[in-house]
N, C-alpha and C positions, 0 to 999 in steps of 0.2 A: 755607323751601325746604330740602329733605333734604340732606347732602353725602356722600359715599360714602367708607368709612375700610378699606383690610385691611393686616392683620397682617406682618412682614417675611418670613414664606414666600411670602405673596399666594395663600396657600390658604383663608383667612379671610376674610370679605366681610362689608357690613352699613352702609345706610342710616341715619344719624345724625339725629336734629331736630335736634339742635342740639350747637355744644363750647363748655366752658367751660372757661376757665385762670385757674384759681385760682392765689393767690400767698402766701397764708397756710390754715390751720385756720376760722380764720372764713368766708373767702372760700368754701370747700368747703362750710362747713355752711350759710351762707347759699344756694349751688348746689340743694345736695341738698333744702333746704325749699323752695324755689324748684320745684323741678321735681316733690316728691312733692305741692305743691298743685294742680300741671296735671296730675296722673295721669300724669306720664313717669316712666320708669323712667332708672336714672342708673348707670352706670359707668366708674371711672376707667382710664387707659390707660398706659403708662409708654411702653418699649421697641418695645412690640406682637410678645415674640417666643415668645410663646408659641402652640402650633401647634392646639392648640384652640380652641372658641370660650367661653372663659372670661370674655376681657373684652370680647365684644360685647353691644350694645346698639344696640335701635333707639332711644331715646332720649335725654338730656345724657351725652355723654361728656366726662367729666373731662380735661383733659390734664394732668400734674402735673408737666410741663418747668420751669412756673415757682417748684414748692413744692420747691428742689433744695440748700439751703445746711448746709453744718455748722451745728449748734446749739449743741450746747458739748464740751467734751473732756476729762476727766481723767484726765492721763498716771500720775498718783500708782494709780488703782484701773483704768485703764484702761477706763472708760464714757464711750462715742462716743455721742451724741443726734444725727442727722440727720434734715431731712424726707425724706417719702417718696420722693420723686422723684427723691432722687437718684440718679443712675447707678454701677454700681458701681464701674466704671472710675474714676469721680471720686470716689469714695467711698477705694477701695485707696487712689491718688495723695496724697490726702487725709490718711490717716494715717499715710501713708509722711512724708509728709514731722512728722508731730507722733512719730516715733519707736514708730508701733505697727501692728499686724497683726491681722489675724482667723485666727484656727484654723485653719478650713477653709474653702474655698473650692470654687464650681463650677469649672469650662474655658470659661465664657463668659463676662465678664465686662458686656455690652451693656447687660442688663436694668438694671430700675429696684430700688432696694433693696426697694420695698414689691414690685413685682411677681416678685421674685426671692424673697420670704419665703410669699406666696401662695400660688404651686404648690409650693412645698417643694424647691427646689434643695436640692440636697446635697451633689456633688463625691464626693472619695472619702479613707477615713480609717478605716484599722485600727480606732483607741480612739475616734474622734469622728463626731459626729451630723452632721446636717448642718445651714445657714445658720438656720437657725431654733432649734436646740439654744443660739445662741450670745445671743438675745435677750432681754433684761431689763427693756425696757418699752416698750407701744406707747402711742400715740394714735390713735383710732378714731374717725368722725363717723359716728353713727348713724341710723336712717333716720329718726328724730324730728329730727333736726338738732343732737341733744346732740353737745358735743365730751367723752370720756371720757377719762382716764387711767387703763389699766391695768398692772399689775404683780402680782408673786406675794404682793404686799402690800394694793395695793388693786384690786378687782373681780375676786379673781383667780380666779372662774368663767369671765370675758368672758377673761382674758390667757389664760389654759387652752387656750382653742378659736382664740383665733383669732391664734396663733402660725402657724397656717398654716392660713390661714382660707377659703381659696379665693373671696376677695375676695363672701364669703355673710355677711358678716354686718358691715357696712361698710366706709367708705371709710379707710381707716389712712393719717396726716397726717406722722405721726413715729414717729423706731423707736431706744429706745437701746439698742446693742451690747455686748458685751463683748468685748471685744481684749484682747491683751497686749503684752507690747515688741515691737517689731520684731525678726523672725527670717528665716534663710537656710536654704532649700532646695536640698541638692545632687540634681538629677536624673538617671537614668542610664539610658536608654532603649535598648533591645537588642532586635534579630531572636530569636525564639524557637518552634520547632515548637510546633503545637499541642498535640499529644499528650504533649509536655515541660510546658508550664504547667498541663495538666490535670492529670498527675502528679507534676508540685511545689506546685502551686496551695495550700493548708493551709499549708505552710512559706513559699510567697512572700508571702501574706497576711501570717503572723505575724513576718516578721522585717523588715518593711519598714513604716514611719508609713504612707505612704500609694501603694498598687500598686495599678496599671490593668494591661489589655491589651486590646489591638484586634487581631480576629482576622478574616483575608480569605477571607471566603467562596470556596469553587471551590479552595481551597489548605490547606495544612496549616500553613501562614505566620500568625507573630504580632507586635505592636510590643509589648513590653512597658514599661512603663514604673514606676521606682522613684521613692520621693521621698522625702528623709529629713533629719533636721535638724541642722546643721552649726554652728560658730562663727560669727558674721558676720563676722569676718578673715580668713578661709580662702575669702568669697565668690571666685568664677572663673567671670564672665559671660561667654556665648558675645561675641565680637566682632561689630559691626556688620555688619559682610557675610557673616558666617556667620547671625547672624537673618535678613537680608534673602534669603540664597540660601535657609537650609532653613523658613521659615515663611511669607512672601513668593511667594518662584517657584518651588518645588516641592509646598509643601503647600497652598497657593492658586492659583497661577496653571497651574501644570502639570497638578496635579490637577483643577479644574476644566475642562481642556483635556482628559481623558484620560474624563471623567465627560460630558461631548459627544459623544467618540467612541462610547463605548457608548451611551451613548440613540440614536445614529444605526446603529449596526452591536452590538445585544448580544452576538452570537457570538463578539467581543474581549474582552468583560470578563472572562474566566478568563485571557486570555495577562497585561490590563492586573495585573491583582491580585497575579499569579508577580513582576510586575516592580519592585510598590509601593513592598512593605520594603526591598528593598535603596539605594530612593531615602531613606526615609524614617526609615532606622533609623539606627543605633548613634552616640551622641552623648553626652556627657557632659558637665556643667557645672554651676554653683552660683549665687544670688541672692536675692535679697527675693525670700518666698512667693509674694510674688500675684504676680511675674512667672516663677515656674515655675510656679504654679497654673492660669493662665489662658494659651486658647491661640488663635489670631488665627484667626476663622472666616469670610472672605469666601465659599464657595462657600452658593448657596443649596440647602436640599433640606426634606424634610421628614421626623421623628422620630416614633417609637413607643419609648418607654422602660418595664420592667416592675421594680419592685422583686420580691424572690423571698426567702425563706429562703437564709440563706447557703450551708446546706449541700445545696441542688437547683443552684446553679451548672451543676453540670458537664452534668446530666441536659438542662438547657434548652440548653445548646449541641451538644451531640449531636443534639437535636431541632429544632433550628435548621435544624442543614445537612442534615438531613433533609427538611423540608419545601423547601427552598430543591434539593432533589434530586429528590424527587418530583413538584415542581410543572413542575419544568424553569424556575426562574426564573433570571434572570443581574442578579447583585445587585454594583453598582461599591462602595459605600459598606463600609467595615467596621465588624463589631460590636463595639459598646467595653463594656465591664465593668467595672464598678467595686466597692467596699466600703465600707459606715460599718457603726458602730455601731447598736443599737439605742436610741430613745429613748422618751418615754413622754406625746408632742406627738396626742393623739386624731385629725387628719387626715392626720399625718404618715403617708408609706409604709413608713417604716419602724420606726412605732410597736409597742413590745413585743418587737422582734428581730431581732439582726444582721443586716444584709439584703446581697445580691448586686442589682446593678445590670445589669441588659442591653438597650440602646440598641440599634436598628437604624434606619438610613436609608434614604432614596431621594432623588436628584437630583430636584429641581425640575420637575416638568412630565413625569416617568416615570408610566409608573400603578404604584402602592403599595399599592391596596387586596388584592391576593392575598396578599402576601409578609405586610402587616400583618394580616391576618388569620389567617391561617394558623399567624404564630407567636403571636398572643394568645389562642388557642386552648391553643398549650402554656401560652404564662402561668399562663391560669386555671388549667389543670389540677395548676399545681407550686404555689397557692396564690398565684399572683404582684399585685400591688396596681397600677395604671399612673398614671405619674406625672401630675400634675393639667395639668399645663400642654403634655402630650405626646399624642399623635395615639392613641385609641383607640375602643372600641366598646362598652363598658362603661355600666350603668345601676343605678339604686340599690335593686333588685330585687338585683343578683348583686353586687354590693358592698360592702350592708350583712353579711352573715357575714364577712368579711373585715376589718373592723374592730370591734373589741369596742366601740368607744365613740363609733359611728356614731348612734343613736337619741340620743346624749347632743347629739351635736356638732347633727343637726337641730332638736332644743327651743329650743336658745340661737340657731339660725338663727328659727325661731318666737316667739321671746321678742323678739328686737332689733329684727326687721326683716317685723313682722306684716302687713302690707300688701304686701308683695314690691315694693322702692323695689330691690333691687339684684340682683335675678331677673332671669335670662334662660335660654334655650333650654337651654344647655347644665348649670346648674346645676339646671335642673328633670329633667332626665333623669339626674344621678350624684345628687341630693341627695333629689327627689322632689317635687311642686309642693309651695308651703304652704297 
């Protein structure tokens, strides 16, 4: 009997044969033979919060809640080995308390490590790559049921591709990290016009570790936000009830009260947006990375993210509020922007070149197909990549130019997984059937 599984936007849907919860690498590759002898198709699930449909399947789905433990830790060279499934939340916690940290980090910390390396999370980071740049060896069960180890040592054809493999070319068991000591984040988050960060943007970039900004539609209102790296003695955590009133009940509870109001009356959401920043802005304080990295998201909605050439930024946000002008749409949610490095990971988005991030939402149960339309439109046209785990329209017709080393990354999907044991709907349309 089927059981019905969707994703945490609940935009995602899909009739299951069956789930398996594996509790080791064997358990999984015993699964995965298991099911590529009944002709089902198999994939694993973490979080579920990714907004496409990456890891649906009508057949065995993996749940890897139970493949979730530290494996081993060496504080001396700083390589963390965990299973997949571990959550990253418990993952940060985790090292925090062995004395170490990861680079960079996303703002959502839910996901599952393997399905956080997948879609290619990134976060944001002047000099650094993103979650996947920081990886130094997986284990993968392939669709023969082998369990592999690779590294840039060994198999490192297979480690190559599927550092962010878009869960095409199997199931990944174990993933070791590179950290470094544990370090502190002073962040300093500020109101700032738009037509000011457009015009400092190049120097806020370069003189800051890691800057974002969210900028509100219908306004010329921005949140800026700095991050940069301090003494750990000099930490100065916000206090208790200053996290609870500003991440709690103004940027959870308030805001998804005000993200209500507009889906019931949208002719508000340009007064809401005037009002946002001055709840949400200027604040100052210092701590362990991952808790200025990572930022507490109860409201539900759903994402379109485009990577871009860093230096098309400004052009794609000009065009933003343009189409968000012409269409007449009244959009609650603000557009956040970020920066990494470039690196040199063949499915990564921002393989080959500094890239600009630009994230746009919609509440929950809004219709989004105009607005995400409309600006994936601009995307393509600034060259822009959309992230794997994020809501777009994209097919691998119009994809493949856009990644030099896209026919490489399908061969090794062709070589591993010849029978399409971890194929689905949505892989056959960005990668191509096999």
């Amino acid at each position: 009997m089927s059981q019905g599984w969707s994703n945490w936007a609940g935009n995602q849907r899909t009739n299951l044969t069956g789930v398996a919860t594996p509790a080791t690498a064997q358990e999984v590759a015993d699964a995965v033979s298991s099911a590529a002898e009944r002709g089902l198709r198999v994939k694993p699930i973490g979080a579920g919060h990714s907004f496409t449909g990456i890891g649906l399947t009508d057949g065995i789905q993996l749940d890897l809640s139970k493949l979730s433990k530290l494996i081993s830790a060496d504080r001396r060279t700083g390589l963390v080995t965990v299973d997949a499934g571990m959550p990253l939340h418990r993952l940060n916690w985790t090292m925090e308390q062995l004395g170490l940290s990861l680079s960079n980090l996303g703002d959502i910390d839910r996901q599952t490590v393997a399905g956080a390396l997948s879609t290619g999370t990134h976060g944001t980071g002047r000099d650094l790559g993103g979650l996947a740049t920081q990886i130094r060896g997986l284990q993968i069960v392939l669709a023969d049921g082998s369990i592999v180890d690779c590294s840039p040592e060994d198999r490192p054809d297979l480690f190559d591709m599927a550092r962010v493999g878009l869960g095409a070319l199997g199931v990944v068991t174990a993933v070791t990290l590179q950290a470094e000591p544990l370090f502190t984040l002073n962040a300093k988050e500020r109101p700032m016009p738009l037509h000011q960060v457009m015009g400092d943007l190049d120097e806020l970039v370069a003189t800051n570790e890691h800057f974002e900004f969210f900028w509100f539609p219908h306004t010329d209102k921005t949140l800026t936000k700095r991050n940069n790296r301090i003494p750990n003695d000099q930490a100065a955590p916000l206090s208790k009830s200053r996290t609870i009133l500003d991440d709690e009940v103004i940027s959870n509870g308030l805001f998804e009260l005000t993200c209500l109001l507009g889906a019931r009356r949208p002719s508000v959401i340009p007064k809401i947006n005037e009002r946002a920043v001055r709840l949400m802005g200027d604040r100052e304080y210092s701590d362990v990375a991952h808790r200025v990295f990572v930022s507490r998201r109860r409201v539900r909605f759903v994402e379109m993210e485009y990577a871009l050439p860093r230096e098309a930024v400004r052009e794609a946000i000009r065009e933003v509020g343009n189409v968000i002008r012409r269409d007449g749409l009244k959009v609650s949610f603000p557009v956040e922007v970020r920066f990494t490095a470039g690196d040199n990971i063949p499915m990564s988005t921002a393989t080959g070149r500094d890239s600009a991030y630009v994230a746009i939402h919609m509440f929950r149960g809004q219709p989004f197909e105009p607005y995400f339309r409309g600006v994936e439109a601009i995307m393509r046209s600034l060259d822009g990549r959309p992230h794997w785990g994020k809501m777009h329209y994209r097919s691998a017709e119009d994809l493949r130019p856009t990644y030099p080393r896209f026919d490489e990354f399908v061969a090794m999907r062709r070589e591993v997984d010849p029978t399409g044991v971890f194929t689905n709907d949505y892989l056959d349309r960005v990668l191509g059937p096999l």
